[in-house]
Biopython code that builds the backbone (N, CA, C, O; Angstrom):
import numpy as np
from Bio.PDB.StructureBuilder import StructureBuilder

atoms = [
    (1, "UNK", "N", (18.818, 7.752, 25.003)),
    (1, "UNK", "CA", (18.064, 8.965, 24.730)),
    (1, "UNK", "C", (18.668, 10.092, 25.542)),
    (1, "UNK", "O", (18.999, 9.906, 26.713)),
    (2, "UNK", "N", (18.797, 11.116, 25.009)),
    (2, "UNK", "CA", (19.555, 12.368, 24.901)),
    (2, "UNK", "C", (18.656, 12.992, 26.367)),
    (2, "UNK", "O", (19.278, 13.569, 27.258)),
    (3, "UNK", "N", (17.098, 12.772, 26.446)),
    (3, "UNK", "CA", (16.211, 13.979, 27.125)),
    (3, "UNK", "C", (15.428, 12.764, 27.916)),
    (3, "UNK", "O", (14.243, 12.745, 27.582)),
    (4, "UNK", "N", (15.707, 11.932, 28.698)),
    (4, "UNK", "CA", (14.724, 11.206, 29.481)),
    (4, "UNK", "C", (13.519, 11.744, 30.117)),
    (4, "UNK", "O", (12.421, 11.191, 30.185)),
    (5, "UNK", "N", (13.974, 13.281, 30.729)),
    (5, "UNK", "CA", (12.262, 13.782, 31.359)),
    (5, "UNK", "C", (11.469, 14.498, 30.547)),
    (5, "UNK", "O", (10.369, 14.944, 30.872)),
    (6, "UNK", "N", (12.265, 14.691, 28.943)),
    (6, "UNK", "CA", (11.192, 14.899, 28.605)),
    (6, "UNK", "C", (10.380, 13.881, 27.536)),
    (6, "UNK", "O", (9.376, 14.253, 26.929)),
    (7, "UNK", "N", (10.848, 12.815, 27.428)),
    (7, "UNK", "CA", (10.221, 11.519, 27.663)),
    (7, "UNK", "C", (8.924, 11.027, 28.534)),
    (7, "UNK", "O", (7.833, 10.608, 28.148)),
    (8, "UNK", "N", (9.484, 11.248, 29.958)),
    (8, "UNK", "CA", (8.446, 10.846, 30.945)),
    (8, "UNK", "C", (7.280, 12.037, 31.116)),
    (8, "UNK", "O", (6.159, 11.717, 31.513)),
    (9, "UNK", "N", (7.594, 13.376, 30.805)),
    (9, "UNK", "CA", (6.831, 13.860, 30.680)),
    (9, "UNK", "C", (5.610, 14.002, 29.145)),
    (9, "UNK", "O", (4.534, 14.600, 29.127)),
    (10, "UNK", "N", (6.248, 13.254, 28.052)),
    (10, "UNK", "CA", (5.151, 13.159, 27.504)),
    (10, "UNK", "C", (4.261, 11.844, 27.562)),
    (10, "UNK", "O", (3.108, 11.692, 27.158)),
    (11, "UNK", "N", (4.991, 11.065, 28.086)),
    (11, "UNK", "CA", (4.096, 9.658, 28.134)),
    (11, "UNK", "C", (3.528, 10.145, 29.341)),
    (11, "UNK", "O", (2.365, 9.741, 29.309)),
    (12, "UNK", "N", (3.717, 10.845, 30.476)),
    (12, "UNK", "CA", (2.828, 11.221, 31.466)),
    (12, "UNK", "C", (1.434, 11.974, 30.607)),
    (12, "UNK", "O", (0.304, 11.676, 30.992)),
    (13, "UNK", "N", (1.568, 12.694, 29.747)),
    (13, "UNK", "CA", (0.510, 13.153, 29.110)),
    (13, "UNK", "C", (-0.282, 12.257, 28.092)),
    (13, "UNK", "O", (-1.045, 12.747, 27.260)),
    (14, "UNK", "N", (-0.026, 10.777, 28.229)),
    (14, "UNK", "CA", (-0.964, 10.243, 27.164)),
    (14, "UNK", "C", (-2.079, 9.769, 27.819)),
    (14, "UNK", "O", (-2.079, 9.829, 29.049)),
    (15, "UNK", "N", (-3.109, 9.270, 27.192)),
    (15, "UNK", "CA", (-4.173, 9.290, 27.405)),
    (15, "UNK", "C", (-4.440, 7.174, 27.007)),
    (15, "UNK", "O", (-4.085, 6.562, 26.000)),
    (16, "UNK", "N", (-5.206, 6.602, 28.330)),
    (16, "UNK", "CA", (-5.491, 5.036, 28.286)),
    (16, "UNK", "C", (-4.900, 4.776, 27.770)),
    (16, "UNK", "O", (-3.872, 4.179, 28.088)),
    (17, "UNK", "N", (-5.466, 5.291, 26.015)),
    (17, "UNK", "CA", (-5.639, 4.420, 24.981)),
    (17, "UNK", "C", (-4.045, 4.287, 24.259)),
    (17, "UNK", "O", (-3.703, 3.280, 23.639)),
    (18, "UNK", "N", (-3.347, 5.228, 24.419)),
    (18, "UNK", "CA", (-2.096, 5.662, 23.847)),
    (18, "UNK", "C", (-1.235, 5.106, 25.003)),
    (18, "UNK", "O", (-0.077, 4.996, 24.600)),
    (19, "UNK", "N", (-1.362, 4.728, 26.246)),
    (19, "UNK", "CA", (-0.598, 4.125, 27.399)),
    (19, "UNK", "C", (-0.470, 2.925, 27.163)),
    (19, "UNK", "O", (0.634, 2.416, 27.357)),
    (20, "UNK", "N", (-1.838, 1.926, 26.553)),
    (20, "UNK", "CA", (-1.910, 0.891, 25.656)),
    (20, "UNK", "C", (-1.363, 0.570, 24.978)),
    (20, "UNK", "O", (-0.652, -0.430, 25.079)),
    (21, "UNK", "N", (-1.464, 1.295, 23.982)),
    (21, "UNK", "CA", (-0.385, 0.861, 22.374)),
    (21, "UNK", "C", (0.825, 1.498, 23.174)),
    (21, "UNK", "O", (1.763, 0.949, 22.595)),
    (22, "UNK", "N", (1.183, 2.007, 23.779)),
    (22, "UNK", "CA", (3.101, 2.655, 24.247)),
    (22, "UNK", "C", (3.232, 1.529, 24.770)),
    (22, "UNK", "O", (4.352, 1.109, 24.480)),
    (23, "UNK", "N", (2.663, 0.796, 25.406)),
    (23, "UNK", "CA", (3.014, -0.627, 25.786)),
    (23, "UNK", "C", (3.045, -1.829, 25.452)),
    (23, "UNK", "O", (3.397, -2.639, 26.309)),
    (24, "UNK", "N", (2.716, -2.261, 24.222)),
    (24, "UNK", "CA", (2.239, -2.999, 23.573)),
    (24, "UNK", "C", (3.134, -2.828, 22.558)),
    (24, "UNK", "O", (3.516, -3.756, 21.846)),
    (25, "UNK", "N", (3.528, -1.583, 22.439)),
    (25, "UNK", "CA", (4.874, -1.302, 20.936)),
    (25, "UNK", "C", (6.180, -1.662, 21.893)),
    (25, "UNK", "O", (7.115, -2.167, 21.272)),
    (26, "UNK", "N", (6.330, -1.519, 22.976)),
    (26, "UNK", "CA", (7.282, -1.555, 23.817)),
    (26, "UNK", "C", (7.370, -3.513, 24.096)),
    (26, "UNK", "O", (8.360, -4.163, 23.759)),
    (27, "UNK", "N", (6.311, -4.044, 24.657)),
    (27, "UNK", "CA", (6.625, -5.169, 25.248)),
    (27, "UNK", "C", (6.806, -5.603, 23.517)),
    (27, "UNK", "O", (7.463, -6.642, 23.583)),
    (28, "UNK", "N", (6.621, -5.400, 22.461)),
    (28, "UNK", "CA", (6.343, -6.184, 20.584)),
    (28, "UNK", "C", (8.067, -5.598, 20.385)),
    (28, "UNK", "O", (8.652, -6.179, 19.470)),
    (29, "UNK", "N", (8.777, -4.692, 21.026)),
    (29, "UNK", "CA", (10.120, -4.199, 20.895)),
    (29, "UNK", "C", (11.088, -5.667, 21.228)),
    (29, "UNK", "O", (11.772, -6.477, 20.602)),
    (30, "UNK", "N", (10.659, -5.412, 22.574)),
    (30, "UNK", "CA", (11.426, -6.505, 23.476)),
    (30, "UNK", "C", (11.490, -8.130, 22.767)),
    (30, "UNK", "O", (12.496, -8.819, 22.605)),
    (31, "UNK", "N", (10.677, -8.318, 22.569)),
    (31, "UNK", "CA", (10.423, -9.440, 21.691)),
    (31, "UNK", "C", (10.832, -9.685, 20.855)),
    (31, "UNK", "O", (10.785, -10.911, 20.764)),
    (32, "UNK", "N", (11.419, -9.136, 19.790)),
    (32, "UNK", "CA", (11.739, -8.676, 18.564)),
    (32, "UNK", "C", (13.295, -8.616, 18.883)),
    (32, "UNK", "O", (13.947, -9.214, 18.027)),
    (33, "UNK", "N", (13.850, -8.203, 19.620)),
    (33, "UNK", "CA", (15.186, -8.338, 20.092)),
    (33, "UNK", "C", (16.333, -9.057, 19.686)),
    (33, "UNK", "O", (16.063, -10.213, 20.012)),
    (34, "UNK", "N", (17.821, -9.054, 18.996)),
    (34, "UNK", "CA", (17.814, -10.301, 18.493)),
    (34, "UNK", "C", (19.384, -10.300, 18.861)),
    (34, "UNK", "O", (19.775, -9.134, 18.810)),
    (35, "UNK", "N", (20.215, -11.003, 19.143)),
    (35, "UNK", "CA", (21.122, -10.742, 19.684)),
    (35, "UNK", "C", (21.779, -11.616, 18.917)),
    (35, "UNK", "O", (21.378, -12.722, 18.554)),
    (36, "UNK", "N", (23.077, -10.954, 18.613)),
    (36, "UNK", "CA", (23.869, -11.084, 17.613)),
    (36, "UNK", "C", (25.359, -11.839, 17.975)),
    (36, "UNK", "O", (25.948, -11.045, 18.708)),
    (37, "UNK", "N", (26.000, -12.751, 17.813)),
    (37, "UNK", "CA", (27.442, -13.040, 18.760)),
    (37, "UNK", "C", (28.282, -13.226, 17.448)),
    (37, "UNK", "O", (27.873, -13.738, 16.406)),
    (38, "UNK", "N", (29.515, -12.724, 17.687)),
    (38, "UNK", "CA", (30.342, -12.652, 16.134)),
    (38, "UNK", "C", (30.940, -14.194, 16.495)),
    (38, "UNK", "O", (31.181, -14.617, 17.626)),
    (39, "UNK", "N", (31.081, -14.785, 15.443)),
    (39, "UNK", "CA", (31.907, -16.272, 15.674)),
    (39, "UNK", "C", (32.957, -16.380, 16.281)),
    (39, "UNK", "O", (33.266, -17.534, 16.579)),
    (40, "UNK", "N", (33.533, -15.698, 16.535)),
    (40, "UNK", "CA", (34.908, -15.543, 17.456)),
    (40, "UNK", "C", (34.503, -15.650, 18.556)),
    (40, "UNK", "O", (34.996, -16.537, 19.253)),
    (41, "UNK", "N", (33.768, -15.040, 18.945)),
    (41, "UNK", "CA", (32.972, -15.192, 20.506)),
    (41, "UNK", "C", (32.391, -16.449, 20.797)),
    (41, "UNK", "O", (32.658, -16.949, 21.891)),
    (42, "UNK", "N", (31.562, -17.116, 19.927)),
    (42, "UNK", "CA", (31.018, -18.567, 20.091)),
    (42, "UNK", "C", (32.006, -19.436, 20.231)),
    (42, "UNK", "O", (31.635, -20.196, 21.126)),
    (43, "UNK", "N", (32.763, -19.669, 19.961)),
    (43, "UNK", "CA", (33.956, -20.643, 20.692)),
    (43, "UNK", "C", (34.368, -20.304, 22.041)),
    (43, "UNK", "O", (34.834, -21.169, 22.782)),
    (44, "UNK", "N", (34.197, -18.860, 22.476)),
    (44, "UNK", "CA", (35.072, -18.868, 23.645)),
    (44, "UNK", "C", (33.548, -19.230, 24.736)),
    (44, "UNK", "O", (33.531, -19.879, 25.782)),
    (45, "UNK", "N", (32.578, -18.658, 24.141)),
    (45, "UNK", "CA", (31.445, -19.435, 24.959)),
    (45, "UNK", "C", (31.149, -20.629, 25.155)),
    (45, "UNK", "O", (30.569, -20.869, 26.214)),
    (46, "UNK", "N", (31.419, -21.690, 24.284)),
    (46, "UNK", "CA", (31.449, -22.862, 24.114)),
    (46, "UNK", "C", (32.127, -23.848, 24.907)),
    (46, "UNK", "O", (31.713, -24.936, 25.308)),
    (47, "UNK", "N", (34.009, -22.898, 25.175)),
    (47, "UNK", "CA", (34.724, -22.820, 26.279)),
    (47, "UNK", "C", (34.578, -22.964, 27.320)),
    (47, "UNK", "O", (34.884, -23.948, 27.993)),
    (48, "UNK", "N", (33.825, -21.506, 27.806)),
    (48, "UNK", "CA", (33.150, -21.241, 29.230)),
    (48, "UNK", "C", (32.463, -22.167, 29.512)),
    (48, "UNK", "O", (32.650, -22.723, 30.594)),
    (49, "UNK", "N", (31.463, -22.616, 28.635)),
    (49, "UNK", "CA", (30.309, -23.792, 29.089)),
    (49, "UNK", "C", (30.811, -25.308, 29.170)),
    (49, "UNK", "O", (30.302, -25.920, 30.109)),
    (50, "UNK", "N", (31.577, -25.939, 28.494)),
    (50, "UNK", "CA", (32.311, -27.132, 28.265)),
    (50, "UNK", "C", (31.763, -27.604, 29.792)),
    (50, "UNK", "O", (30.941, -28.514, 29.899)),
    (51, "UNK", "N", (32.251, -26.960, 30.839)),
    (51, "UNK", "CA", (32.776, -27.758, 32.312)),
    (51, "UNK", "C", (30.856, -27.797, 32.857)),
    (51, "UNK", "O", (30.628, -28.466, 33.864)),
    (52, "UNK", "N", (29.883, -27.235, 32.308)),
    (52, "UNK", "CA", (28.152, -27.418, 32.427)),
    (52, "UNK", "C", (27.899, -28.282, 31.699)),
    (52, "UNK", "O", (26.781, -28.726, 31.962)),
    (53, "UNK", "N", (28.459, -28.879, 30.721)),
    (53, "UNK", "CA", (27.934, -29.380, 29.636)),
    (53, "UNK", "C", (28.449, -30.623, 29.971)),
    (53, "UNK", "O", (27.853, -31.646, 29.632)),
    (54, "UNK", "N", (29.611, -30.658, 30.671)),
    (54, "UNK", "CA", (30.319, -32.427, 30.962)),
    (54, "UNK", "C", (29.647, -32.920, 31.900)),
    (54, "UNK", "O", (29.408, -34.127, 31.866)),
    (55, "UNK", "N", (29.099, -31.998, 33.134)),
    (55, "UNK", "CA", (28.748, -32.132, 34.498)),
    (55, "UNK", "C", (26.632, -32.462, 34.031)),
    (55, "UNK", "O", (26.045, -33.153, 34.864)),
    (56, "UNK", "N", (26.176, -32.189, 33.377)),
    (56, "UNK", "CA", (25.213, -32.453, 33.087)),
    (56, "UNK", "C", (25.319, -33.518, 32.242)),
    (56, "UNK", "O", (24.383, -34.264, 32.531)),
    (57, "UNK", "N", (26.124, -34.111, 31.122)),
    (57, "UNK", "CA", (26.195, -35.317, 31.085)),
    (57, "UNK", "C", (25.830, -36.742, 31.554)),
    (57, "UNK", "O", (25.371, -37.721, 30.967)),
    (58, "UNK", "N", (26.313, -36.427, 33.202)),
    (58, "UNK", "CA", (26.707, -37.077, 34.317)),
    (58, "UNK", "C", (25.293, -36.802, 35.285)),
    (58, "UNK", "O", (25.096, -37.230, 36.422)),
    (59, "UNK", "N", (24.751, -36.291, 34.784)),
    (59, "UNK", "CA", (23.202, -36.240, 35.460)),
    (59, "UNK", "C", (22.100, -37.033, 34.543)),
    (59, "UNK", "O", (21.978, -37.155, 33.324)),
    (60, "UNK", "N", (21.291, -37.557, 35.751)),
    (60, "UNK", "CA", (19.947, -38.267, 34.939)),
    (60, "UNK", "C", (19.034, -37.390, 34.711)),
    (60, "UNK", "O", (18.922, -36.274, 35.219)),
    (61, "UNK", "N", (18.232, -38.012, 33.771)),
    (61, "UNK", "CA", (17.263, -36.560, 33.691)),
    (61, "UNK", "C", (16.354, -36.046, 34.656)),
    (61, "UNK", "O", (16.110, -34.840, 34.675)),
    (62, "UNK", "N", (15.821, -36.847, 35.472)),
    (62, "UNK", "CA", (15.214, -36.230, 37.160)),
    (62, "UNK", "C", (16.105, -34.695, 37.454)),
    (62, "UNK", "O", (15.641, -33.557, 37.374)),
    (63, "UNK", "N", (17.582, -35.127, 37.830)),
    (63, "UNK", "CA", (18.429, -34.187, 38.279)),
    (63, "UNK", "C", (18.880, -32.969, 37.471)),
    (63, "UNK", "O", (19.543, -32.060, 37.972)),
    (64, "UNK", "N", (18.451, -33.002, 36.080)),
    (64, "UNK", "CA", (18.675, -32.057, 35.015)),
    (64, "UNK", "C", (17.334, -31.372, 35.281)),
    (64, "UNK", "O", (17.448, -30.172, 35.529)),
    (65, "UNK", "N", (15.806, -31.969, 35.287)),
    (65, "UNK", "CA", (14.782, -31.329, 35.482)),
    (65, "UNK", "C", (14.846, -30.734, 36.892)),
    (65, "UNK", "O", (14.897, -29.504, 36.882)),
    (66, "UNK", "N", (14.856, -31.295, 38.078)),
    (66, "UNK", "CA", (15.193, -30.405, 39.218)),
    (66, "UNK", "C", (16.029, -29.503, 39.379)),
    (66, "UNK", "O", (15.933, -28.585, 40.193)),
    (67, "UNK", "N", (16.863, -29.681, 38.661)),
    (67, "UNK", "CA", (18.238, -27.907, 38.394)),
    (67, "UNK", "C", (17.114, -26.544, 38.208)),
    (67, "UNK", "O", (16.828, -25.512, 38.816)),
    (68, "UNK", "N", (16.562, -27.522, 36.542)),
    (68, "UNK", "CA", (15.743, -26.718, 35.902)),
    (68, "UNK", "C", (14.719, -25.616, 36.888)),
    (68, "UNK", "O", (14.529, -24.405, 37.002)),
    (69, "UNK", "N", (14.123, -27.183, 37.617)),
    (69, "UNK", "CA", (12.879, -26.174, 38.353)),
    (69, "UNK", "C", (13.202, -25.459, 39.599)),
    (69, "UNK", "O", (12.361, -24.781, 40.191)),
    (70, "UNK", "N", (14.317, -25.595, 39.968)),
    (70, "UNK", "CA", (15.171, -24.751, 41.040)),
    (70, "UNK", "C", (15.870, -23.477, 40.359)),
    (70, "UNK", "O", (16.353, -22.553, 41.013)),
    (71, "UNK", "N", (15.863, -23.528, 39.388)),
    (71, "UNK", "CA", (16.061, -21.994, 38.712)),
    (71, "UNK", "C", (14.935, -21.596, 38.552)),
    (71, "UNK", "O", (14.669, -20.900, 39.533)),
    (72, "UNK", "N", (14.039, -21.635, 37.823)),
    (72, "UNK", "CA", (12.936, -21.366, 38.010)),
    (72, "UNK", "C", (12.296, -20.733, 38.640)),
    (72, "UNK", "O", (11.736, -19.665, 38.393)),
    (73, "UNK", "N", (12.339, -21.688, 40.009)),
    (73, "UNK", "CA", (12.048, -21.147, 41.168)),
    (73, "UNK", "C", (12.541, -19.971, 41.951)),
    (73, "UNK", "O", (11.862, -19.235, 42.668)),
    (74, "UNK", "N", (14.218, -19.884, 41.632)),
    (74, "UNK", "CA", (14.785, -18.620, 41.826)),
    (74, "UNK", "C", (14.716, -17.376, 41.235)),
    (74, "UNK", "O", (15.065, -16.358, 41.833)),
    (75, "UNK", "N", (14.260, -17.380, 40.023)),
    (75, "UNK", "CA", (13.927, -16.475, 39.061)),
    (75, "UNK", "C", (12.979, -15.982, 39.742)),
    (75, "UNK", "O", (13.303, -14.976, 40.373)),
    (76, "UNK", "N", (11.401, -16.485, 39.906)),
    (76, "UNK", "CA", (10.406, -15.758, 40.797)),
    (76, "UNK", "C", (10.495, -15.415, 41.885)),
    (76, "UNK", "O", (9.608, -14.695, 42.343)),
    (77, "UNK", "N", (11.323, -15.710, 42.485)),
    (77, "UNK", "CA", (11.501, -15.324, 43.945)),
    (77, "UNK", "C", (12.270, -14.271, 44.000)),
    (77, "UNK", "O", (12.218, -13.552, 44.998)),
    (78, "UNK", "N", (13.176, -13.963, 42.885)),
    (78, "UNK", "CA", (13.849, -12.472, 42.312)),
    (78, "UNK", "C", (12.716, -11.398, 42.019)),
    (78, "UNK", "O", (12.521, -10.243, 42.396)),
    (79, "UNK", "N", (11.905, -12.486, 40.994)),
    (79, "UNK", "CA", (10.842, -11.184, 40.500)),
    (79, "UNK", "C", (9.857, -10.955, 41.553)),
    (79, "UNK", "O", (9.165, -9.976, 41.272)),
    (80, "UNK", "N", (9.512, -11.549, 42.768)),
    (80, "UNK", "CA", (8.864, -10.953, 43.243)),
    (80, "UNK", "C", (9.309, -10.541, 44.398)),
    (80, "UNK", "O", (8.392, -10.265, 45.172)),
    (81, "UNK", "N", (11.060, -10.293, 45.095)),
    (81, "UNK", "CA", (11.250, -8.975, 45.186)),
    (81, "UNK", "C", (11.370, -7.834, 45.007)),
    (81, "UNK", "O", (11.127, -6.801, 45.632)),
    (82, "UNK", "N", (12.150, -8.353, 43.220)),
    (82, "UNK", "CA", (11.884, -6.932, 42.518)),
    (82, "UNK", "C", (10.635, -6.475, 41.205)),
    (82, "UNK", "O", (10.858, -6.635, 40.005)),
    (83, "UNK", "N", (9.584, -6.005, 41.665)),
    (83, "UNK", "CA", (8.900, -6.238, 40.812)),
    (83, "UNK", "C", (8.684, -5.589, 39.987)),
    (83, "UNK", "O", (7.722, -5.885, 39.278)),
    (84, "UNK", "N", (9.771, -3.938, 39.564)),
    (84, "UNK", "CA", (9.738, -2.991, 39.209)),
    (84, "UNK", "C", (10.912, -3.949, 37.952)),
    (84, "UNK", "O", (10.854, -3.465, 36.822)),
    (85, "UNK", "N", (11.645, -4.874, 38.063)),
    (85, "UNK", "CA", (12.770, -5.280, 37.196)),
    (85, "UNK", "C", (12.564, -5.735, 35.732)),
    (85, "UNK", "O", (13.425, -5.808, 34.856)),
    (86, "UNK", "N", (10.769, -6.131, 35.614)),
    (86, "UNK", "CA", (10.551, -7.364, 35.089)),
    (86, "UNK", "C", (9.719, -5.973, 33.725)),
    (86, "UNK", "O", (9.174, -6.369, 32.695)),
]
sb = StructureBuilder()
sb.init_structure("model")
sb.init_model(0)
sb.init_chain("A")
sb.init_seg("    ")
for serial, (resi, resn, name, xyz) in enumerate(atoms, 1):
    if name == "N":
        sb.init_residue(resn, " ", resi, " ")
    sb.init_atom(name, np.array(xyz, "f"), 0.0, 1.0, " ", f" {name:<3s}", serial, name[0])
structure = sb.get_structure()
């Protein structure tokens, strides 16, 4: 967007009910999101990942679920330093 403050200055002028739906059209945006990878690219990702994908192999599933919940866990501990990110 071309005019960001005057953006913030009209959503500064809305009112509850319109702060509501601006948010609600916004978080129904995000969602909706859809991300696109041209096939040329999916191989070289496929690439990149190969050496996660052998090494998890080689894990039981205990140690695949504890990865899991250790990311997890790092994720919130991100978001709740930054809590302006989320």
């Amino acid at each position: 967007m071309a005019d960001l403050r005057t953006l913030f200055r009209a959503v500064d002028e809305l009112s509850r009910e319109e702060l509501k739906q601006l948010r609600e059209y916004v978080e129904h945006r995000q969602r909706n999101a859809w991300w696109i990878v041209p096939p040329e690219n999916l191989a070289q990702i496929a690439e990149v990942m190969r050496p996660v994908r052998e090494a998890a192999d080689q894990m039981s599933e205990d140690e695949i679920n504890a990865a899991i919940d250790e990311a997890i866990n790092e994720v919130r501990r991100e978001r709740k330093q930054n809590p302006s990110r989320d």
